[in-house]
C-alpha positions as CSV (number, residue, x, y, z in Angstrom):
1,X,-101.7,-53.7,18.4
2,X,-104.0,-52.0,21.4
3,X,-107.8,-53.6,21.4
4,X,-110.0,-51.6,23.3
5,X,-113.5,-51.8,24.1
6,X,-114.1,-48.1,23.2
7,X,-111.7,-45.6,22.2
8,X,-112.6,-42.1,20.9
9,X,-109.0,-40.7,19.4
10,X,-109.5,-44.1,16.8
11,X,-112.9,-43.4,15.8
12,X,-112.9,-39.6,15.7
13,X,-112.8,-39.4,11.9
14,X,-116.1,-41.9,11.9
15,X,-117.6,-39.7,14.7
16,X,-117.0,-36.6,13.0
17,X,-119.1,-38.0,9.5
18,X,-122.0,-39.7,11.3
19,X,-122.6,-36.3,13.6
20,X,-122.6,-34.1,10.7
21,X,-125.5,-36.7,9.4
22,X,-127.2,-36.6,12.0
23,X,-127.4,-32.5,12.3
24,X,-127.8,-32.3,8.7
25,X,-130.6,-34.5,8.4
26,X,-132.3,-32.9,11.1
27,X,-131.7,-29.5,9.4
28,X,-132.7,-30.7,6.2
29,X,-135.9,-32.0,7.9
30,X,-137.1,-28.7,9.8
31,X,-136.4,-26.7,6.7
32,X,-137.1,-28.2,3.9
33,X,-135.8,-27.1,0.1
34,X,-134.7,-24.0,1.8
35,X,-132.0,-25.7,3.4
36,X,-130.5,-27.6,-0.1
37,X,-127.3,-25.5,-0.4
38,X,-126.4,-24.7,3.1
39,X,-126.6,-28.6,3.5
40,X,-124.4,-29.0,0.8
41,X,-121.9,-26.3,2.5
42,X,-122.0,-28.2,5.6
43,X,-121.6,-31.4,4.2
44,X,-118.5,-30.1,2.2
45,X,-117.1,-29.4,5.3
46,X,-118.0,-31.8,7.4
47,X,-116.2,-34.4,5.0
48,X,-113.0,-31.8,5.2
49,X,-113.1,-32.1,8.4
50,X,-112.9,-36.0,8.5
51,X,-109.9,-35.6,6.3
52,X,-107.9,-33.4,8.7
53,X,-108.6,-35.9,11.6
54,X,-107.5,-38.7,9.3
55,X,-104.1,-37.2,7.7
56,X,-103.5,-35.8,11.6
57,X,-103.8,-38.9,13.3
58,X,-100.4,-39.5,14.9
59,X,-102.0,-42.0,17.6
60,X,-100.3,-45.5,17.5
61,X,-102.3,-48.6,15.1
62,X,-105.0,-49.9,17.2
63,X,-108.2,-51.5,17.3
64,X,-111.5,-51.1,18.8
65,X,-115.5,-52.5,19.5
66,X,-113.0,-55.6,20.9
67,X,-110.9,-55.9,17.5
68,X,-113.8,-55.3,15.0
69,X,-112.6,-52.1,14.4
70,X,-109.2,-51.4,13.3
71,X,-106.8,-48.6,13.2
72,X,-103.6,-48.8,11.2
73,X,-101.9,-47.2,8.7
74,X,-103.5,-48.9,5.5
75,X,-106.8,-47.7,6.8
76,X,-105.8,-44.2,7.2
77,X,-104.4,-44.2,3.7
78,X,-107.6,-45.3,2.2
79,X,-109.7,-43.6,4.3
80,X,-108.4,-40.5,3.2
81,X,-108.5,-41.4,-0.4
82,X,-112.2,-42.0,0.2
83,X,-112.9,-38.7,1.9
84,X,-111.6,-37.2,-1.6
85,X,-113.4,-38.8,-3.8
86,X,-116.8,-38.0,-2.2
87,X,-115.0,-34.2,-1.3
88,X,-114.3,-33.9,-4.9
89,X,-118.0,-35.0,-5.9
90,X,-120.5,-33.2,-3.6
91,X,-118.2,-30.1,-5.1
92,X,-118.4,-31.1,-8.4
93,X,-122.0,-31.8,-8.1
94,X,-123.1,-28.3,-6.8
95,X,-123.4,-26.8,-10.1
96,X,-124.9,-29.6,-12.2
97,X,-127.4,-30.0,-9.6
98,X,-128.7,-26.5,-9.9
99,X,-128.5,-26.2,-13.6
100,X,-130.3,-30.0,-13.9
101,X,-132.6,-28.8,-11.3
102,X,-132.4,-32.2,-9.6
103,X,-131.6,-30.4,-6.1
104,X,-133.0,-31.2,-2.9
105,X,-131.2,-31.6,0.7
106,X,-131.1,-35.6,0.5
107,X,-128.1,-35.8,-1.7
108,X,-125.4,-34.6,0.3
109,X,-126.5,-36.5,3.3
110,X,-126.4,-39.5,1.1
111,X,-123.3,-39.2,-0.2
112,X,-122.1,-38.7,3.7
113,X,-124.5,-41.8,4.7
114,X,-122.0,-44.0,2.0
115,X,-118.8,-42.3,3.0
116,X,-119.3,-43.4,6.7
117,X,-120.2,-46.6,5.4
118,X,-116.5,-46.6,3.2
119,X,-115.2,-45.6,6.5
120,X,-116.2,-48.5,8.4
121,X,-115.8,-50.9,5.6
122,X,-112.4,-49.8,5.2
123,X,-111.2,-50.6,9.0
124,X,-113.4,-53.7,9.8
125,X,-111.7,-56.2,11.6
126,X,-114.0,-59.0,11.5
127,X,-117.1,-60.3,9.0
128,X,-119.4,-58.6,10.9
129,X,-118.0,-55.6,11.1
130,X,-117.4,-55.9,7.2
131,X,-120.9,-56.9,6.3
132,X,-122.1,-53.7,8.6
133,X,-120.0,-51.1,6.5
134,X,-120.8,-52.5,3.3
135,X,-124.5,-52.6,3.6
136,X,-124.3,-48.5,5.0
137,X,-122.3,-47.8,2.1
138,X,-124.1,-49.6,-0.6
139,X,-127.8,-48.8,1.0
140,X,-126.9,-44.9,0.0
141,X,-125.6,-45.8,-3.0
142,X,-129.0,-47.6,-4.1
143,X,-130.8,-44.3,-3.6
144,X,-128.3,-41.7,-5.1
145,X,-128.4,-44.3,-8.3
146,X,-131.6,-43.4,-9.0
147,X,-132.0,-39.8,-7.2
148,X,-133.4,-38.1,-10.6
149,X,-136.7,-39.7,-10.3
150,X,-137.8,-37.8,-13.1
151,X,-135.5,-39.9,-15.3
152,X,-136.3,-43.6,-16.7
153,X,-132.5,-43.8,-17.4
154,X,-131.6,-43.4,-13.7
155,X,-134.8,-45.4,-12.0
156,X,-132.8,-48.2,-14.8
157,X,-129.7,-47.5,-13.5
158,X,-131.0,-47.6,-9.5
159,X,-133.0,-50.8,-10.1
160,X,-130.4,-52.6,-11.8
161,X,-127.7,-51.7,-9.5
162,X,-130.4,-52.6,-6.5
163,X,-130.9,-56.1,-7.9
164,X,-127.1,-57.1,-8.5
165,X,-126.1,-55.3,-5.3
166,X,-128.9,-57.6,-3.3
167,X,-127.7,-60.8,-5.2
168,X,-123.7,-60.4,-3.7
169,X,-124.9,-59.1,-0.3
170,X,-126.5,-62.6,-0.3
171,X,-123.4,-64.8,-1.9
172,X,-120.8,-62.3,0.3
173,X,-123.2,-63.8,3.4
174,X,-123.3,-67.2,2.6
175,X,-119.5,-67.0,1.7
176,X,-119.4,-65.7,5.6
177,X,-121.3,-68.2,6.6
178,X,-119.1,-70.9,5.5
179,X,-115.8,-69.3,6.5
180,X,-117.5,-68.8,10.4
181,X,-118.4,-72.6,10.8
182,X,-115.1,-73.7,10.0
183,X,-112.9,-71.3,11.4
184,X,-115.2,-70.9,14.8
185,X,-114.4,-67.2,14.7
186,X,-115.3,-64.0,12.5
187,X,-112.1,-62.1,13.2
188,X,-109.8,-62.2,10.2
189,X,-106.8,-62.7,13.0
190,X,-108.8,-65.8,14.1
191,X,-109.8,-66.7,10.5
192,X,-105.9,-66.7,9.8
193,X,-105.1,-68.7,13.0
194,X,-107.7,-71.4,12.3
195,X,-107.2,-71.4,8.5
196,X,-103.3,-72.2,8.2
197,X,-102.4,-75.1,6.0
198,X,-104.1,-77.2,3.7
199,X,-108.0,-75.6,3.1
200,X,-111.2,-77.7,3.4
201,X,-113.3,-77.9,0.3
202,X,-116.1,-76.0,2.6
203,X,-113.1,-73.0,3.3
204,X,-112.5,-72.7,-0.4
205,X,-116.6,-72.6,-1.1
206,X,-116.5,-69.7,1.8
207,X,-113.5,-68.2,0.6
208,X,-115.1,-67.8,-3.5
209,X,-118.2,-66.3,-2.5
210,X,-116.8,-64.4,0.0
211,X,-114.6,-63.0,-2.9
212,X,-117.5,-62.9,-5.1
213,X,-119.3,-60.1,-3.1
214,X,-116.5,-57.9,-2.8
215,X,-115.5,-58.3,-6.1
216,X,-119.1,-56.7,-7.5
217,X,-118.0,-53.7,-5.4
218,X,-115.1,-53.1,-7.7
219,X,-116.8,-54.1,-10.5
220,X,-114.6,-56.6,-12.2
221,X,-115.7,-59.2,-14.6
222,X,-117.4,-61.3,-14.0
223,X,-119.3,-59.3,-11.9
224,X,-119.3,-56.2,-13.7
225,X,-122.7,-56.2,-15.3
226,X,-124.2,-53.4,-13.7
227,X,-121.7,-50.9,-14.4
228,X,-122.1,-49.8,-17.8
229,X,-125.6,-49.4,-17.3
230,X,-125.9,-47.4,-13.9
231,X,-122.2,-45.4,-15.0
232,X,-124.8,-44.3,-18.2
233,X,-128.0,-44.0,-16.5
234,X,-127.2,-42.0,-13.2
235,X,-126.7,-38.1,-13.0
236,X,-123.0,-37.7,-13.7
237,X,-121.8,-36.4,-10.3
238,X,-123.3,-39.8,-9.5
239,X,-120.9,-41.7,-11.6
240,X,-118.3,-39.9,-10.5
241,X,-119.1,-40.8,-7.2
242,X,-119.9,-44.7,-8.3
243,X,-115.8,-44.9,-10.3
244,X,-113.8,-43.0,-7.3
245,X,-114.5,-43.5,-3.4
246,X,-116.6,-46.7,-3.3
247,X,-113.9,-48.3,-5.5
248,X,-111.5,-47.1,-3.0
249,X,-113.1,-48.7,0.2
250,X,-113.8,-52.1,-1.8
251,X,-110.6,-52.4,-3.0
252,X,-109.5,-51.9,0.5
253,X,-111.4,-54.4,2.2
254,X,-110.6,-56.9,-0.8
255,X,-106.6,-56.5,0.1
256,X,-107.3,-56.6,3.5
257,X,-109.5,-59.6,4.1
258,X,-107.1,-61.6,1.4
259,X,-103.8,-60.3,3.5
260,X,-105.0,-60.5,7.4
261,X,-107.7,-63.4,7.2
262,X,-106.4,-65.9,4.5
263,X,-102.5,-65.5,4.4
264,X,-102.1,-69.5,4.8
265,X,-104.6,-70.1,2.1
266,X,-102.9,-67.7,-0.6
267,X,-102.5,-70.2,-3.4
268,X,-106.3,-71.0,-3.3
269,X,-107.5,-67.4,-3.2
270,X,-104.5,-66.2,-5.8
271,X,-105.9,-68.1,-8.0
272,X,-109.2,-66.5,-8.2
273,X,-107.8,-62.9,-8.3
274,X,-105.4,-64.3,-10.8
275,X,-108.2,-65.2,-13.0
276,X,-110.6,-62.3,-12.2
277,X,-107.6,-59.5,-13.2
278,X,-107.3,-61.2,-16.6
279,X,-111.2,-61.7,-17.2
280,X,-111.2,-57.8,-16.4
281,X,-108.3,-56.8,-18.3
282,X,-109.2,-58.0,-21.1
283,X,-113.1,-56.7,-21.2
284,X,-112.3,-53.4,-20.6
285,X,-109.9,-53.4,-23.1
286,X,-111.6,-54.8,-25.8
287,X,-115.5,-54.1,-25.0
288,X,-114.4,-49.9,-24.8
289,X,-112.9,-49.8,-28.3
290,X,-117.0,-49.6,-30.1
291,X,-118.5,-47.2,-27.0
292,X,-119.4,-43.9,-27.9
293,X,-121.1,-42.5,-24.9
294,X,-117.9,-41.0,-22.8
295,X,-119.4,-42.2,-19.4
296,X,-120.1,-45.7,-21.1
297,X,-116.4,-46.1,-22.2
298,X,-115.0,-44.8,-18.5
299,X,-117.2,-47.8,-17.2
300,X,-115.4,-50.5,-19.4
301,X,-111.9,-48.4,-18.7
302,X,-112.7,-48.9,-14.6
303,X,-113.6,-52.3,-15.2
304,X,-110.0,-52.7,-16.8
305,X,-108.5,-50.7,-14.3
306,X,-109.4,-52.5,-11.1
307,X,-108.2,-55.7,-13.0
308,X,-105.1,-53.7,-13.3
309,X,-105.0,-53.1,-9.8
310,X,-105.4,-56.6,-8.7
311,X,-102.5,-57.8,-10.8
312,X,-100.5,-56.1,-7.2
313,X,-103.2,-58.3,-5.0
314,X,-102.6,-61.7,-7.2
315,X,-98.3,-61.1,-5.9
316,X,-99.7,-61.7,-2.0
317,X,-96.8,-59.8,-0.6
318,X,-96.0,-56.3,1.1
319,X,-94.6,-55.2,-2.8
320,X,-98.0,-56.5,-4.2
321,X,-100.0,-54.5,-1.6
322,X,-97.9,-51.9,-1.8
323,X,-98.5,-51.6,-5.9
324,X,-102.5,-52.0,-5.0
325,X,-102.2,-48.7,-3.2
326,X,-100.4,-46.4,-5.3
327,X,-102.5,-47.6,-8.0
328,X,-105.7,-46.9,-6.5
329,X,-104.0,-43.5,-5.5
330,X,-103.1,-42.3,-9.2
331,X,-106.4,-43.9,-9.9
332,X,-109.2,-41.6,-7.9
333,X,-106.9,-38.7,-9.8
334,X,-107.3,-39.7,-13.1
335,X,-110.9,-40.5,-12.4
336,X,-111.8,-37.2,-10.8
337,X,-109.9,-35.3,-13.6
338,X,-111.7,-37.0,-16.6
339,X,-115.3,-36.4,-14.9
340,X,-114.5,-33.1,-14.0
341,X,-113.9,-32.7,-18.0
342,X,-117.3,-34.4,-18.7
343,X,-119.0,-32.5,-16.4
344,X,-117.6,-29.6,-18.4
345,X,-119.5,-30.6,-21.5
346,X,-122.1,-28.6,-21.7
347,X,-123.1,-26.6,-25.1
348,X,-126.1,-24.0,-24.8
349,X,-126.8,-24.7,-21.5
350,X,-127.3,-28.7,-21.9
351,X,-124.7,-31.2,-21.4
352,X,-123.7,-33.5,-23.5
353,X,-121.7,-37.1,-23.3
354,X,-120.7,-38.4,-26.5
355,X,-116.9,-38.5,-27.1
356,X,-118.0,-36.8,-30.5
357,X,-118.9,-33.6,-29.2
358,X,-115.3,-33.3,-27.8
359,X,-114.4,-32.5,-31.8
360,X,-111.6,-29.9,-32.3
361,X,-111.4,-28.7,-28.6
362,X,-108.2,-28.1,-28.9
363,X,-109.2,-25.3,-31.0
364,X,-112.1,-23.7,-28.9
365,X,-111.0,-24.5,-25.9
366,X,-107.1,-25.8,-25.8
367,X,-106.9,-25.9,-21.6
368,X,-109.5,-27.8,-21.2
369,X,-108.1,-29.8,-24.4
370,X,-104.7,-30.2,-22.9
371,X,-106.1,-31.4,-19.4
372,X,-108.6,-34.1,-20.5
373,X,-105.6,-35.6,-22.9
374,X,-103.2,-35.7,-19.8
375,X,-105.7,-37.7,-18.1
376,X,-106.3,-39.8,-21.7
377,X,-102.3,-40.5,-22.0
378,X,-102.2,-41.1,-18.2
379,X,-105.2,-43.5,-18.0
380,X,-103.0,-45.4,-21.3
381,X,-100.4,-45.7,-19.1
382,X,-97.9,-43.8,-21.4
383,X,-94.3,-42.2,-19.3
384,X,-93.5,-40.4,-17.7
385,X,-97.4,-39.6,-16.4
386,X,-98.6,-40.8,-13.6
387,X,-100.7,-44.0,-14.9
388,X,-97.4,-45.4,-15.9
389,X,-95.9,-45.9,-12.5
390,X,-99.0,-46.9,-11.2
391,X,-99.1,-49.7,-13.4
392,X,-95.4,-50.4,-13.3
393,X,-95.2,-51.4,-9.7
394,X,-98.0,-53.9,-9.9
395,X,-96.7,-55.5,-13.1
396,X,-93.1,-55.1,-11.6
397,X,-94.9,-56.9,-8.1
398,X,-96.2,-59.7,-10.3
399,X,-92.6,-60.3,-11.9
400,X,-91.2,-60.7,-8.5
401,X,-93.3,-62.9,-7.1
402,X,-93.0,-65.3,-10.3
403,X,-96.3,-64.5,-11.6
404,X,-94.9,-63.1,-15.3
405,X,-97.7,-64.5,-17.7
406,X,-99.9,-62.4,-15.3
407,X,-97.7,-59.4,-15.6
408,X,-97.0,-60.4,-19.5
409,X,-100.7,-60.5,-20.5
410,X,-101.7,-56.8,-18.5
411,X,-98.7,-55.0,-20.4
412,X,-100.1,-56.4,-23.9
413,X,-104.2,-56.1,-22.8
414,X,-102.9,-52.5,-21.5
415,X,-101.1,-51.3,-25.5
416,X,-105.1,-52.9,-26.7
417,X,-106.7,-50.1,-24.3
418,X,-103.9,-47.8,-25.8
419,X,-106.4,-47.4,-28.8
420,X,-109.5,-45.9,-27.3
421,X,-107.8,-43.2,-25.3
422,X,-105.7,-42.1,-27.5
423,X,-108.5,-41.9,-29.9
424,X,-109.9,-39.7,-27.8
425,X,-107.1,-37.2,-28.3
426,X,-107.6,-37.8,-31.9
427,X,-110.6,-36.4,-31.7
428,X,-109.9,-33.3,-30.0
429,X,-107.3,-32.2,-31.6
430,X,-107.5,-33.6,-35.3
431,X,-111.1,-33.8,-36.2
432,X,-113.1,-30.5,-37.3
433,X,-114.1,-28.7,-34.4
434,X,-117.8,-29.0,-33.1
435,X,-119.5,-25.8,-31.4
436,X,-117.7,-24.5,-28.6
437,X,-119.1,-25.6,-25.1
438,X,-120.2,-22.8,-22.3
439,X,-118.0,-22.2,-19.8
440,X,-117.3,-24.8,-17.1
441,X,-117.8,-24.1,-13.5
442,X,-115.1,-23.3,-10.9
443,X,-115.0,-26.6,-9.2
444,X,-114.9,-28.6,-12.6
445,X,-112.1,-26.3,-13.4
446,X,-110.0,-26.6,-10.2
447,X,-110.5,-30.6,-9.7
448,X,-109.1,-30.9,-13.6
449,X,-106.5,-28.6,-13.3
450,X,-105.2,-30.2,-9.8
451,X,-106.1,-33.9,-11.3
452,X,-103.9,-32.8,-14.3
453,X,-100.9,-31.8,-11.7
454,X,-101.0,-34.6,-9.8
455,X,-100.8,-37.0,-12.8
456,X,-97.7,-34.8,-14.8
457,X,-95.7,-34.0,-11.3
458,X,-96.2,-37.3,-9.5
459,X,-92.7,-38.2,-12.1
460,X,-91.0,-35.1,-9.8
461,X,-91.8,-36.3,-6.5
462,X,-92.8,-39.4,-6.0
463,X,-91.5,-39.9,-2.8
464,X,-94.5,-38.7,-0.5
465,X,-96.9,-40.7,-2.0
466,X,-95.1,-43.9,-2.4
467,X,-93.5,-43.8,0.9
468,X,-96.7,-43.3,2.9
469,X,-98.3,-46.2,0.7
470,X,-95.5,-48.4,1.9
471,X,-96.4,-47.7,4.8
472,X,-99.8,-48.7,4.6
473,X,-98.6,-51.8,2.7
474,X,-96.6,-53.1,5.7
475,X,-99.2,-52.2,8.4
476,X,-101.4,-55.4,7.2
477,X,-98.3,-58.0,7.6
């Protein structure tokens, strides 16, 4: 891999983000509310724009800032999940913000503050570098928590999420701490040099905070406490934001750190993720089942989710990785789909959350009915969708790699989460139907219907995405 001191072609899609911050929040500044939407145009397409760079790049894996910065092809992968996920938000958020009246020029700029942040996070090379993008990312993400002030629900949601988010800044610090005075060096190459063999207790102390941090990104148990709360609390568009690209860039550095800077202490670290994809199995299948608020229950189902994910990470090879990848693909669609559908719940002009008032929609609205249970039966994992797969090559990684009570206890702990989706579906097309809801906007629309391809066709063609996320899995070994 080329290390460079500087090189433009490698941070291009970076450069193009923070520029369009910069000019926008300059804009924003000189005129004022007029400028909300036009902002929000410009942001749109500023965060295109990064895409196009990203999915273009044809330039060789690399690294820059002197290795802190890498270029390869699991950082292009992610990346450009990322840049979806906020994409698909600022567009989805266009409407309710006008109808909620909770405008104002700040929120798209936010939302590009935390993608840059994501972008950064997602290539870091060292701790530094790591500790740099994760504190952009999750600085923005503190505001836009609680960015309808007007709200009690959402100043909750931001304090909470504030507190928590300060507490594993702290532990991912000291874990950094640990791991730099006895490996001599913050680059994960170094970290892998120095660290081969049998780990010091002080390593393994490192190593468990260090993991800790990261893992309140994702939001797995045990460090899930906050989600429930803020995914309730905050304006939707913000939780759609908070369960699809910030998941994307954590789960990224996660595999990457656990691949590039600890590969000869894998049986100390499997054991944690081991331990932490059960504990986060097992709540989000079980603590979902009594929730009534729809955004409540998607909190405990991404909880469950990321456990699933990490069944791939607990396998430590390029199948494992590879598993991760696709998952968190098929993930961000199944996500965006089902808040695309919430954010189409809205009955005389005020929306609505609980999974109640989706009663009989087949029957006033069967589209919209047919869409959300795709996501339902793809989120269950039920073939030929697209959830299935997803969670077929991390359960088929942890069978390969010997690890078959871990891959035994997600299949069983995934039929338990079975219930509450389908239940769902129940609802919409069994129970009496409720008053119809208004009709939803174009973006809401267009994100479900694509959501809802992407999770029925994957079956078709799977060969684009899988082979590009093979791709990315082998870049990190």
């Amino acid at each position: 891999m080329n290390v460079t001191a500087l090189s433009l072609p490698i941070v291009l899609p970076e450069a193009i983000v923070a520029a369009g911050v910069l000019a926008l929040l300059l804009l924003g500044a000189l005129r004022g509310e007029r400028s909300v939407w036009l902002v929000t145009e410009i942001a749109a397409a500023v965060l295109a724009a990064a895409l196009v760079a990203v999915i273009a790049d044809r330039h060789a894996p690399g690294a820059t800032f002197f290795g802190a910065f890498v270029d390869d092809a699991f950082a292009r992968f992610m990346k450009a999940l990322a840049l979806i996920g906020s994409l698909a938000t600022l567009l989805l958020s266009v409407e309710f913000m006008r109808r909620e009246k909770v405008g104002g020029f700040e929120f798209p700029i936010l939302i590009l503050f935390a993608t840059l942040g994501m972008m950064m996070l997602i290539s870091a090379g060292d701790l530094i570098a790591l500790y740099l993008g994760l504190e952009l990312m999750s600085l923005a993400l503190y505001v836009v928590a609680a960015y309808r002030r007007d709200s009690l629900r959402a100043s909750e949601a931001g304090l909470k999420y504030f507190v928590l988010g300060a507490l594993s800044s702290g532990m991912l610090l000291y874990g950094a701490s640990l791991i730099y005075g006895y490996a001599g060096t913050v680059s994960f190459g170094g970290i892998a040099a120095a660290l081969s063999g049998q780990a010091s207790l002080g390593v393994i102390f490192g190593l468990v905070f260090l993991l800790a941090g990261l893992a309140f990104k994702i939001s797995v148990a045990p460090f899930h406490m906050w989600t429930p709360d803020v995914y309730e609390g905050a304006p939707t568009p913000v939780t759609t934001f908070f369960a699809s690209a910030p998941k994307m860039a954590a789960m990224a550095i996660l595999v990457r750190v656990a691949m590039t800077a600890f590969p000869g202490v894998a049986a100390d670290w499997r054991q944690i993720v081991t331990f932490v994809s059960i504990a986060s199995m097992a709540l989000g299948s079980f603590a979902a089942i009594g929730q009534t608020n729809f955004k409540r229950l998607m909190a405990y189902s991404a909880i469950g989710h990321m456990g699933f994910a990490l069944v791939g990470l607990a396998a430590g090879t390029v199948e494992g990785a590879h598993g991760v990848v696709v998952y968190m693909a098929i993930y961000l669609a199944m996500t965006l789909g089902t808040f695309a559908g919430i954010l189409s719940m809205r009955r005389d002009g005020a929306y609505v959350e609980d999974i109640a008032d989706l009663a009989g929609l087949a029957r006033t609205n069967a589209p919209m009915a047919f869409f959300l249970a795709a996501m339902m039966f793809s989120l269950a994992g039920v073939p030929p969708l697209a959830g299935f797969f997803a969670k077929f090559y991390v359960f088929a990684a942890a069978v390969k790699a010997d690890l078959y009570g871990l891959a035994v206890i997600g299949v069983l702990l995934s039929a338990v989460s079975a219930y509450y989706y389908l239940r769902i579906v129940k609802i919409m097309y069994f129970d009496e139907p409720a008053k119809a809801f208004d009709r939803p906007g174009a973006a809401a629309r267009i994100v479900l219907a694509l959501s809802t391809a992407v999770v029925i066709f994957y079956a078709v063609a799977p060969a684009p995405l899988t082979n590009a996320a093979m791709a990315a899995a082998k870049s990190l070994f």
